[in-house]
C-alpha distance (Angstrom), angle and dihedral (degrees) to the residues before:
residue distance angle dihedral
X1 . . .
X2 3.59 . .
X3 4.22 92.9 .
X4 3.76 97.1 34.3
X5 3.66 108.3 29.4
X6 4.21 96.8 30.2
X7 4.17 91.1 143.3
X8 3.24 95.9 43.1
X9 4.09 94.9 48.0
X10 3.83 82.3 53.0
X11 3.81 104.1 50.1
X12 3.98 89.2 47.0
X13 3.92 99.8 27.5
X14 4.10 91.2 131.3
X15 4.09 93.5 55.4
X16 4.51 90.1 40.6
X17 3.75 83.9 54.0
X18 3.66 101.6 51.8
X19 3.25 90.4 50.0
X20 4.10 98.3 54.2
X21 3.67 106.3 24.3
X22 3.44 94.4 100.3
X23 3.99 89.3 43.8
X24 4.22 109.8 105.3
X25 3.82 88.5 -162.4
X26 4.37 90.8 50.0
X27 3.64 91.1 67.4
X28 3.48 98.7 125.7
X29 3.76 100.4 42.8
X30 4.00 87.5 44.2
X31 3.31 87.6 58.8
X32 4.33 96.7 42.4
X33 3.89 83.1 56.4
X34 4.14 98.3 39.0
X35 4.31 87.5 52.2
X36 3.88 89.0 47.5
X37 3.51 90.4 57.5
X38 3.54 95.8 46.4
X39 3.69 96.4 48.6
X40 4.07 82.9 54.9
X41 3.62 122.5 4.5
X42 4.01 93.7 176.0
X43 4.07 89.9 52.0
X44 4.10 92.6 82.9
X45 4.19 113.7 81.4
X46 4.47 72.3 -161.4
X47 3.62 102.6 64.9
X48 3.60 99.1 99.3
X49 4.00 88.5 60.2
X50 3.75 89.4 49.3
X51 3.83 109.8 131.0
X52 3.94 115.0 -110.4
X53 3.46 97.8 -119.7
X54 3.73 94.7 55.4
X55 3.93 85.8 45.6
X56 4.24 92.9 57.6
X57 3.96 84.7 44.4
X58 3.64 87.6 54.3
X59 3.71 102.1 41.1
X60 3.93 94.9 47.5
X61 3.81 90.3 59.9
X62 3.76 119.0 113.8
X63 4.00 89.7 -154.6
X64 3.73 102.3 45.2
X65 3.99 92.6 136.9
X66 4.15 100.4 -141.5
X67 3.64 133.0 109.2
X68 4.44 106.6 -94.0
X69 3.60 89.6 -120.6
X70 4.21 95.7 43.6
X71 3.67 79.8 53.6
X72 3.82 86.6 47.7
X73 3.78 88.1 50.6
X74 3.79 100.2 52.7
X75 4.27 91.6 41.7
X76 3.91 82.3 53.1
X77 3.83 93.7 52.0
X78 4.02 90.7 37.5
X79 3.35 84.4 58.7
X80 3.40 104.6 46.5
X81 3.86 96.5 49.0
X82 3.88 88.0 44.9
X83 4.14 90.9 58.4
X84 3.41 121.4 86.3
X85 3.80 114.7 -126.2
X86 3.73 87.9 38.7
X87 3.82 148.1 63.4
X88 3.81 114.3 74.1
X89 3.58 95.0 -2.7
X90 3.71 93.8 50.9
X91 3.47 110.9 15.7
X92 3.88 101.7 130.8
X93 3.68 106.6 97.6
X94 3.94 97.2 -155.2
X95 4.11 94.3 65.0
X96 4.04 95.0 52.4
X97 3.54 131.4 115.9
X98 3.61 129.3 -125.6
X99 4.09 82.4 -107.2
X100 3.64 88.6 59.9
X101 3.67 91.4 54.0
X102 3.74 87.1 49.4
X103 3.38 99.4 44.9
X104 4.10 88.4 56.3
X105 3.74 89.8 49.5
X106 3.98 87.4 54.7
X107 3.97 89.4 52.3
X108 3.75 98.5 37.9
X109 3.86 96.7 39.8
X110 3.87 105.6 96.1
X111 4.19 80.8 48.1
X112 3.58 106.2 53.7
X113 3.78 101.3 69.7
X114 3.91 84.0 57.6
X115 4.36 92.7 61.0
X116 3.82 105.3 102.7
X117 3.98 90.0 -136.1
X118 3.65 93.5 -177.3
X119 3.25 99.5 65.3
X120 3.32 96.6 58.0
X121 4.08 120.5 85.0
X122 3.89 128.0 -106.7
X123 3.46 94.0 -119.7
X124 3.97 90.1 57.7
X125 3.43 84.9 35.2
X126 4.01 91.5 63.5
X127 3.56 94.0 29.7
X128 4.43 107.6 43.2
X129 3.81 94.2 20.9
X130 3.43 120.3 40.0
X131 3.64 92.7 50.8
X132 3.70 88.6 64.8
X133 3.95 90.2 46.3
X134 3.63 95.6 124.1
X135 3.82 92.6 66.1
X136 4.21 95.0 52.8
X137 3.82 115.3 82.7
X138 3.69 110.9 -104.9
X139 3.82 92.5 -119.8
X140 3.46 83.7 69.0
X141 3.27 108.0 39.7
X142 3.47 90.7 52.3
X143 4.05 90.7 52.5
X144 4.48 92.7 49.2
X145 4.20 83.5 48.6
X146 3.71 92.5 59.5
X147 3.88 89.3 36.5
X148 3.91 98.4 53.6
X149 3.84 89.3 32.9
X150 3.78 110.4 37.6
X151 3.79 101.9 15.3
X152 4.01 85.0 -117.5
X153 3.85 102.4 160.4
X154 4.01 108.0 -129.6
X155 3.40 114.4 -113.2
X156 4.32 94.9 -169.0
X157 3.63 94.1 51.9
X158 3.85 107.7 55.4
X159 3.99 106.3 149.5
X160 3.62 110.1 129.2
X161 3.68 127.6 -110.4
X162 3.95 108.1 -86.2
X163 4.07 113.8 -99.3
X164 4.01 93.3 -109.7
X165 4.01 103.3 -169.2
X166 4.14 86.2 -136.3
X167 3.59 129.5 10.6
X168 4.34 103.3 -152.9
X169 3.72 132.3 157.2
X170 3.67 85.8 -157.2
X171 3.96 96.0 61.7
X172 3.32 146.8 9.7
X173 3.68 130.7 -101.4
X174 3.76 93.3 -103.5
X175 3.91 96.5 62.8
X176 4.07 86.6 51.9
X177 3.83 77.2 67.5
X178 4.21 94.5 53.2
X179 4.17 84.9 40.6
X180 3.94 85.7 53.1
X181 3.50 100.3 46.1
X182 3.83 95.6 45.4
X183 3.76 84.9 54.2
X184 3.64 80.6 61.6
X185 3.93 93.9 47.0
X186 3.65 90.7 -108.7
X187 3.69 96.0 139.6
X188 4.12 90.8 177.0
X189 3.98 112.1 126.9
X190 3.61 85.4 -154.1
X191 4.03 107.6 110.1
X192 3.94 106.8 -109.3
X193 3.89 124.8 -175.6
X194 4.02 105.8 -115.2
X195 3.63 124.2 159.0
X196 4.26 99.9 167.3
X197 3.58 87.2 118.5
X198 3.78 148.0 38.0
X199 4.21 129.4 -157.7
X200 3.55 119.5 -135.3
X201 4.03 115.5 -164.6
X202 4.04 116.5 -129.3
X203 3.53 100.8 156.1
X204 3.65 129.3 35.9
X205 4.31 105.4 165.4
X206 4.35 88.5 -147.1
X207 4.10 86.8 56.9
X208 3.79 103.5 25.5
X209 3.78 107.9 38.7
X210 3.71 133.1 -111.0
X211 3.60 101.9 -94.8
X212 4.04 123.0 123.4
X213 3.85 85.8 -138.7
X214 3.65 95.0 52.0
X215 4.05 91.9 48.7
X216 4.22 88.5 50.1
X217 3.72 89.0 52.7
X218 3.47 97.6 50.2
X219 3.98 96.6 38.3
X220 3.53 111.2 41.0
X221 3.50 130.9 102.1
X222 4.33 83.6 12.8
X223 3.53 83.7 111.7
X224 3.91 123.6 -143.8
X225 4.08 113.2 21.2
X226 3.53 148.7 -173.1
X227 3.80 118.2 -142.4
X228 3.78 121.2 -153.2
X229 3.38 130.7 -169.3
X230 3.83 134.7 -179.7
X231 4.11 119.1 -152.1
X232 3.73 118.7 175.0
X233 3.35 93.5 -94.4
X234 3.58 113.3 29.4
X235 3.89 145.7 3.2
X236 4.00 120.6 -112.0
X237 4.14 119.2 177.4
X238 3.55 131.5 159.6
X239 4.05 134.7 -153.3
X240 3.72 116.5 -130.9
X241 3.69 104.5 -167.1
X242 4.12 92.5 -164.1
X243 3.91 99.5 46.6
X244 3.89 114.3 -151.0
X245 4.22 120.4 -76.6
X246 3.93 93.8 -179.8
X247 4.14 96.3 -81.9
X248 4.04 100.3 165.7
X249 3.60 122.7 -129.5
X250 3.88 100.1 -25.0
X251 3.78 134.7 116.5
X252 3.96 117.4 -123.0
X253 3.33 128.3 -129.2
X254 4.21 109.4 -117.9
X255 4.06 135.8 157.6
X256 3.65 93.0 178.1
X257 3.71 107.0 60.1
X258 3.55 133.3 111.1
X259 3.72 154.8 -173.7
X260 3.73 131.8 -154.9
X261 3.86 149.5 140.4
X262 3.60 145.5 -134.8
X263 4.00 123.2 -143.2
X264 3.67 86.7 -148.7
X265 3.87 146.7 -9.2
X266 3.76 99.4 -75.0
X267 4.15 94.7 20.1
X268 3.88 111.2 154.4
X269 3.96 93.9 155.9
X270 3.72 115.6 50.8
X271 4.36 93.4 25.1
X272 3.81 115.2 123.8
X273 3.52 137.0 -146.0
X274 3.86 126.3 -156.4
X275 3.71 117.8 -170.1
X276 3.86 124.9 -160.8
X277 3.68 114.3 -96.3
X278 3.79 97.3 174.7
X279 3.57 102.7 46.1
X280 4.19 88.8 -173.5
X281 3.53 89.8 64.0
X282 3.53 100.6 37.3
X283 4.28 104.7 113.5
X284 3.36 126.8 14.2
X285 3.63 122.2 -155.8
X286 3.47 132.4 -156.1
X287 3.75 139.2 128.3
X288 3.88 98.5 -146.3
X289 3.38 100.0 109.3
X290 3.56 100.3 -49.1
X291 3.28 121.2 123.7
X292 4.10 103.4 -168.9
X293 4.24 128.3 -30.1
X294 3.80 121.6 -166.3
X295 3.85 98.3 -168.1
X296 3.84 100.8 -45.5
X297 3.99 82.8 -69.7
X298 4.19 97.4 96.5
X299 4.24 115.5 11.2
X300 3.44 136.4 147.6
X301 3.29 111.6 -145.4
X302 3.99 127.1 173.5
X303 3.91 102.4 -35.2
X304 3.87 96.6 -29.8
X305 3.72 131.8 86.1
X306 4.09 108.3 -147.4
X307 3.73 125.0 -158.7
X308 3.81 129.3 178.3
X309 3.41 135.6 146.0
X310 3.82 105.9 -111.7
X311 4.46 128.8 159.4
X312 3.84 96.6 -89.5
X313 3.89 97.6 81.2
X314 3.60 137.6 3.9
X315 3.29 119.4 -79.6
X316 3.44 122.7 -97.2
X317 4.33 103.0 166.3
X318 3.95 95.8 78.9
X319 4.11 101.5 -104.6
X320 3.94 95.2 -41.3
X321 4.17 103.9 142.6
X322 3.87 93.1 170.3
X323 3.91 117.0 87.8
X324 3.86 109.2 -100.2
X325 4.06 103.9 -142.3
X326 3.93 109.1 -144.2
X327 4.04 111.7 -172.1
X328 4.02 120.4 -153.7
X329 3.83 87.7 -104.3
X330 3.83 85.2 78.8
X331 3.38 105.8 41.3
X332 3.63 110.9 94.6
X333 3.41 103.5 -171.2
X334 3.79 142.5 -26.0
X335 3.58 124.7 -146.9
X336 4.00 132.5 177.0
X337 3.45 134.9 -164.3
X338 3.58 136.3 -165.6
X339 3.88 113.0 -136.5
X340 3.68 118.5 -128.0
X341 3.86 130.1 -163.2
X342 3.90 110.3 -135.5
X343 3.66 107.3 -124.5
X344 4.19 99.6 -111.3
X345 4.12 85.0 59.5
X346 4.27 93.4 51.2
C-alpha cells in the first residue's frame, strides 16, 4: 500500500487508518497515516468520521504539527458530527438547545482535558471557545478565564505546549514540513512527516524593525536560515544554508541553497521551488543596506524587495526576466528563522 498505492494512502489516510489501527502486523502503514495527520490535521475531508480512539492518540501527542485552535476547530466539528441530534441536520449553533450543548459535552468530555488552551490566543479564545463554553467543565473554564483575563497561570491544566517544529504567522505548521524536507532535497509536494530539524524566530520586521542593521544583528553568526516574507498577494522565502558571519561585500560559495514561494499560508499546489544552479553566485553578503540576496533572484535591498529570474537558481517567477520592484508598503511582514538540527540527526 504504502510503495504501490503512496497517493492514494495520502488522499484517504483517515479511512486506511481506521481500518488498521488496531492491526499488530499494520504498524508501519498505521503509523504513515497517524504522521500525515499530524503534519496536517485539517488536510483530511474524513476527520470527522475518525474513530475516538485514534482521536485521544492524536490529541495526547506532544508533536501533532497543527495550530491549538485548528486542532480546536476539527475536535469541535468531530464532535459535532459524532452527537446525535446534530451534524448536518443541526449544525447551526444559534438554534440549539441547552440539551444539545449537553449532549456535545457528553461526546467531547474524555477530549477536552487533552486541548492545549494556552496556546491558543485571546482573541480565538473569545471568539472559537467561549461560544462552545457550555461543553468545557467548569473547573476549567473557570481556570482559562483567569488565564486570558488575569494572566493567572492554571494550576488544573498543566500539559505542556505541543513541540511545533516552527512557530510563523506567515505559514502554517504543515509548510515547515515542505521547508524541511527541501532542506533535505526532497523536492516532493506531497506532505511527508520530518522532524530532523526545528526553526527558531530572530527576526520578525512587525516586532524588530525594518532596518538592514537591525536584521544583521539579529541574524548573523545563527548559521543556516530560512527567510520569509509576506506580500499582499503571495509568500516568497529563501534557505541560506551558510547564514551570514559579517563577510563584506562578497558572494558565498553554496550547493544547498534555495528559493521558493507559497500562493498562500498552507499552499501545497501552486508553491515553487528554485534550486541553485550556480553555486558561486549563490548568496551574497553584505551589510550595506542589504537586507538578504539569494543570487540576484530574491533581495531586499534598502526599502524594496527585487525579484527576477536571473542564471543563478531556477526560476521560480513564471518567465519574468525584468526586475519586479516591491516597495515596503507591500511587504507585510518578514520573518527569519535560524534552522536547527535536532540532536538524534547531528
Amino acid at each position: 500500500m504504502i510503495e504501490k498505492r503512496t497517493d492514494w494512502v495520502k488522499q484517504n489516510f483517515v479511512l486506511v487508518l481506521d481500518a488498521v489501527f488496531k492491526l499488530a502486523n499494520c504498524k508501519k502503514l498505521q503509523n504513515c497515516c497517524l504522521e500525515l495527520i499530524c503534519i496536517d490535521p485539517q488536510s483530511s475531508k474524513n476527520f470527522s468520521s475518525l474513530d475516538k480512539d485514534i482521536l485521544f492518540y492524536l490529541l495526547e501527542r506532544d508533536d501533532l504539527q497543527a495550530e491549538e485552535i485548528d486542532i480546536w476547530n476539527c475536535l469541535i466539528k468531530w464532535g459535532i458530527e459524532q452527537t446525535p441530534g446534530l451534524g448536518s441536520e443541526n449544525s447551526d449553533r444559534d438554534k440549539w438547545e441547552q440539551k444539545n450543548f449537553e449532549a456535545l459535552k457528553k461526546t467531547l468530555s474524555q477530549f477536552i482535558p487533552l486541548v492545549r488552551f494556552m496556546g491558543i490566543s485571546s482573541d480565538d479564545f473569545f471568539d472559537k471557545v467561549h461560544p462552545y463554553k457550555a461543553v468545557i467543565p467548569i473547573h476549567i473554564y473557570e481556570e482559562l478565564e483567569e488565564f486570558y483575563y488575569k494572566d493567572i497561570l492554571p494550576k488544573i491544566i498543566t500539559l505542556p505546549p505541543r513541540i511545533i517544529m516552527m512557530i510563523s504567522t506567515i505559514i502554517k505548521p504543515s509548510l515547515a514540513q515542505i521547508i524541511a524536507n527541501w532542506i533535505d532535497r526532497n523536492d516532493s509536494n506531497v506532505l511527508s512527516f520530518n522532524n530532523k530539524y526545528r526553526f527558531s524566530l530572530i527576526y520578525k520586521k512587525s516586532r524588530d524593525g525594518f532596518d538592514y542593521t537591525t536584521f544583521h544583528n539579529k541574524c548573523n553568526r545563527q548559521g543556516p536560515f530560512v527567510v520569509l516574507i509576506k506580500l499582499q498577494s503571495k509568500i516568497y522565502g529563501g534557505y541560506n544554508s551558510i547564514g551570514y558571519a559579517l563577510r563584506r561585500g562578497r558572494w558565498l560559495v553554496s550547493s544547498d541553497s534555495f528559493i521558493f514561494s507559497f500562493g498562500n499560508d498552507r499552499d501545497t499546489h501552486n508553491m515553487k521551488i528554485g534550486r541553485v544552479i550556480n553555486r558561486n553566485l549563490s548568496i551574497w553578503e553584505d551589510c550595506n543596506e542589504y537586507f538578504f540576496n539569494f543570487g540576484n533572484h530574491l533581495y531586499l535591498y534598502g526599502k524594496t524587495l527585487y525579484l527576477s529570474n536571473r542564471s543563478n537558481y531556477d526560476n521560480i517567477l513564471n518567465g519574468y526576466h525584468e526586475s519586479i520592484c516591491l516597495p515596503i508598503e507591500k511587504i507585510e511582514e518578514i520573518e527569519v528563522f535560524s534552522v536547527i538540527k535536532n540532536n538524534s540527526f547531528t
